[in-house]
Residue, then its C-alpha position, 0 to 999 in steps of 0.5 A: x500500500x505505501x509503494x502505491x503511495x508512493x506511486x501515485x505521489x511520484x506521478x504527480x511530481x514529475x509531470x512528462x516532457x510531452x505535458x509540458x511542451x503542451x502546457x506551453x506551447x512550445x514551438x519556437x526556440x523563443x517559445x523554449x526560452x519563455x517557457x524555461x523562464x516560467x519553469x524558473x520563475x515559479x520554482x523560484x516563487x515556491x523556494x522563497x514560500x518554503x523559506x517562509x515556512x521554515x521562518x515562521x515554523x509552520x507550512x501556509x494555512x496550517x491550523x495547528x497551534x501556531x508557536x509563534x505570533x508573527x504571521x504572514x503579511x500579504x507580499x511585495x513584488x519584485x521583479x529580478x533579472x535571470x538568464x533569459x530575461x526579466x521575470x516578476x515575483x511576490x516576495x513573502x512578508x512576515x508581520x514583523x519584517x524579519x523575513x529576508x529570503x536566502x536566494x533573494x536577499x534585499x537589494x538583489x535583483x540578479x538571480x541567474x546564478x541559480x540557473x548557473x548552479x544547476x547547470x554546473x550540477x547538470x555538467x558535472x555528470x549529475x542526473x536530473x534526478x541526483x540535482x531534484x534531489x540536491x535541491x530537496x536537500x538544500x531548500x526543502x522544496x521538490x523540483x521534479x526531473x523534468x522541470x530541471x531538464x527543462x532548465x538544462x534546455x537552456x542550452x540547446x539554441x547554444x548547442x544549435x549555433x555552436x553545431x553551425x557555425x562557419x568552420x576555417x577553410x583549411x584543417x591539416x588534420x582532422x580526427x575522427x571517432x564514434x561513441x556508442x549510447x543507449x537511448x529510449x525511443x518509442x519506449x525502446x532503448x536503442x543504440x545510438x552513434x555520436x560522431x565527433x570531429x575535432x580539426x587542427x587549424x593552420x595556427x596549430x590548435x584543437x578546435x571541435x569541428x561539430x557532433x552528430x548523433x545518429x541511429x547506427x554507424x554507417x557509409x552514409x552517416x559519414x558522407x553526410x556529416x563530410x559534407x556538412x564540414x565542406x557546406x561550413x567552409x572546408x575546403x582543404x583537409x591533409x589528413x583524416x586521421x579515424x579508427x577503422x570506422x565502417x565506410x569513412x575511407x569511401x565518404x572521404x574519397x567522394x568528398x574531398x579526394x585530396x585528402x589522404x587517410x591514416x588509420x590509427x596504430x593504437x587501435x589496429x594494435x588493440x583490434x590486434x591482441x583481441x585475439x590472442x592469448x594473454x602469455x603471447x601478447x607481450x611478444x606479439x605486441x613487441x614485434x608490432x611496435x617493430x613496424x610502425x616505429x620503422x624508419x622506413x616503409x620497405x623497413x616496416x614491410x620487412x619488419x611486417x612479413x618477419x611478423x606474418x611469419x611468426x604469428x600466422x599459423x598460430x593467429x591467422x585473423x590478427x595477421x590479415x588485419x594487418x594486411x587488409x588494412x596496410x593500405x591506411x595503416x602506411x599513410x604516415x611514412x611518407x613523412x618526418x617524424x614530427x608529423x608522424x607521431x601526430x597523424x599515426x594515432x588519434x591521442x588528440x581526440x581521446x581527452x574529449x571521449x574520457x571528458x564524455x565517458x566521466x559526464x555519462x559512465x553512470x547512466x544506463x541510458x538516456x530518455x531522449x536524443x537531446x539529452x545526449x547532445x546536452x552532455x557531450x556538448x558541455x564534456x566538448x566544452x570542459x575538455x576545450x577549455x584546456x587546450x591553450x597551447x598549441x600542437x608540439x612541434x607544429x612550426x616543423x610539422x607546418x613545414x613539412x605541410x607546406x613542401x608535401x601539399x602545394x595547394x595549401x599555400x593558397x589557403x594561407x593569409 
C-alpha cells in the first residue's frame, strides 16, 4: 500500500516532457526560452514560500497551534533579472519584517546564478534526478526531473549555433571517432552513434569541428556529416586521421579526394591482441611496435612479413588485419617524424571521449536524443577549455605541410 503511495505521489511530481511542451506551447526556440523562464520563475516563487515556512515554523494555512505570533503579511513584488530575461515575483512578508529570503536577499535583483548552479550540477555528470534531489536537500522544496531538464534546455539554441557555425577553410588534420549510447525511443532503448570531429587549424590548435548523433554507424552517416564540414567552409583537409570506422575511407574519397587517410596504430594494435592469448601478447605486441616505429616503409614491410611469419599459423585473423588494412595503416611514412607521431594515432581526440565517458559512465541510458547532445556538448566544452597551447612541434610539422601539399599555400593569409 505505501509503494502505491508512493506511486501515485511520484506521478504527480514529475509531470512528462510531452505535458509540458503542451502546457506551453512550445514551438519556437523563443517559445523554449519563455517557457524555461516560467519553469524558473515559479520554482523560484515556491523556494522563497518554503523559506517562509521554515521562518515562521509552520507550512501556509496550517491550523495547528501556531508557536509563534508573527504571521504572514500579504507580499511585495519584485521583479529580478535571470538568464533569459526579466521575470516578476511576490516576495513573502512576515508581520514583523524579519523575513529576508536566502536566494533573494534585499537589494538583489540578479538571480541567474541559480540557473548557473544547476547547470554546473547538470555538467558535472549529475542526473536530473541526483540535482531534484540536491535541491530537496538544500531548500526543502521538490523540483521534479523534468522541470530541471527543462532548465538544462537552456542550452540547446547554444548547442544549435555552436553545431553551425562557419568552420576555417583549411584543417591539416582532422580526427575522427564514434561513441556508442543507449537511448529510449518509442519506449525502446536503442543504440545510438555520436560522431565527433575535432580539426587542427593552420595556427596549430584543437578546435571541435561539430557532433552528430545518429541511429547506427554507417557509409552514409559519414558522407553526410563530410559534407556538412565542406557546406561550413572546408575546403582543404591533409589528413583524416579515424579508427577503422565502417565506410569513412569511401565518404572521404567522394568528398574531398585530396585528402589522404591514416588509420590509427593504437587501435589496429588493440583490434590486434583481441585475439590472442594473454602469455603471447607481450611478444606479439613487441614485434608490432617493430613496424610502425620503422624508419622506413620497405623497413616496416620487412619488419611486417618477419611478423606474418611468426604469428600466422598460430593467429591467422590478427595477421590479415594487418594486411587488409596496410593500405591506411602506411599513410604516415611518407613523412618526418614530427608529423608522424601526430597523424599515426588519434591521442588528440581521446581527452574529449574520457571528458564524455566521466559526464555519462553512470547512466544506463538516456530518455531522449537531446539529452545526449546536452552532455557531450558541455564534456566538448570542459575538455576545450584546456587546450591553450598549441600542437608540439607544429612550426616543423607546418613545414613539412607546406613542401608535401602545394595547394595549401593558397589557403594561407
Amino acid at each position: 500500500m505505501k509503494q502505491q503511495n508512493m506511486t501515485k505521489q511520484q506521478s504527480k511530481e514529475f509531470m512528462p516532457a510531452e505535458e509540458l511542451i503542451q502546457r506551453y506551447g512550445i514551438q519556437t526556440v523563443h517559445d523554449l526560452e519563455e517557457a524555461i523562464k516560467n519553469v524558473f520563475a515559479n520554482a523560484l516563487q515556491t523556494l522563497m514560500e518554503k523559506e517562509m515556512d521554515l521562518h515562521l515554523g509552520y507550512p501556509k494555512h496550517s491550523q495547528e497551534p501556531k508557536c509563534t505570533n508573527n504571521r504572514r503579511n500579504g507580499s511585495s513584488n519584485k521583479t529580478v533579472q535571470t538568464t533569459h530575461g526579466p521575470v516578476h515575483l511576490k516576495i513573502p512578508r512576515d508581520r514583523e519584517g524579519q523575513f529576508v529570503p536566502a536566494l533573494l536577499p534585499k537589494h538583489k535583483r540578479d538571480v541567474s546564478s541559480l540557473e548557473d548552479r544547476i547547470l554546473s550540477m547538470y555538467a558535472c555528470g549529475m542526473s536530473t534526478r541526483d540535482i531534484a534531489q540536491q535541491l530537496q536537500s538544500i531548500y526543502g522544496v521538490t523540483m521534479s526531473a523534468e522541470k530541471i531538464s527543462l532548465l538544462t534546455n537552456v542550452l540547446l539554441p547554444t548547442i544549435m549555433e555552436w553545431r553551425n557555425r562557419p568552420l576555417e577553410i583549411w584543417y591539416p588534420i582532422v580526427f575522427i571517432d564514434c561513441m556508442f549510447f543507449k537511448v529510449k525511443d518509442n519506449h525502446k532503448v536503442q543504440k545510438r552513434a555520436l560522431y565527433l570531429v575535432i580539426g587542427i587549424t593552420p595556427n596549430g590548435m584543437k578546435e571541435v569541428l561539430g557532433m552528430w548523433l545518429e541511429p547506427s554507424e554507417h557509409a552514409k552517416g559519414w558522407l553526410d556529416i563530410l559534407n556538412e564540414l565542406r557546406n561550413r567552409g572546408v575546403e582543404r583537409v591533409c589528413f583524416f586521421c579515424a579508427d577503422g570506422l565502417k565506410g569513412l575511407d569511401q565518404a572521404i574519397h567522394a568528398v574531398f579526394p585530396s585528402s589522404y587517410f591514416q588509420r590509427c596504430i593504437v587501435h589496429q594494435v588493440r583490434y590486434t591482441l583481441r585475439f590472442v592469448s594473454y602469455k603471447d601478447r607481450k611478444t606479439m605486441a613487441r614485434e608490432m611496435k617493430s613496424i610502425y616505429q620503422a624508419d622506413t616503409l620497405e623497413m616496416a614491410e620487412r619488419n611486417l612479413e618477419l611478423f606474418s611469419h611468426n604469428w600466422q599459423d598460430k593467429y591467422p585473423y590478427s595477421v590479415k588485419s594487418w594486411f587488409d588494412n596496410w593500405d591506411h595503416l602506411s599513410t604516415f611514412f611518407q613523412y618526418g617524424k614530427e608529423l608522424r607521431r601526430l597523424i599515426y594515432t588519434n591521442n588528440p581526440i581521446e581527452s574529449v571521449n574520457r571528458q564524455i565517458r566521466k559526464l555519462t559512465k553512470t547512466k544506463g541510458h538516456f530518455p531522449t536524443e537531446e539529452s545526449v547532445i546536452k552532455l557531450a556538448y558541455l564534456g566538448i566544452e570542459k575538455a576545450s577549455k584546456k587546450w591553450t597551447a598549441r600542437m608540439q612541434h607544429w612550426d616543423a610539422i607546418l613545414d613539412q605541410l607546406l613542401l608535401e601539399f602545394e595547394d595549401v599555400k593558397n589557403f594561407i593569409s
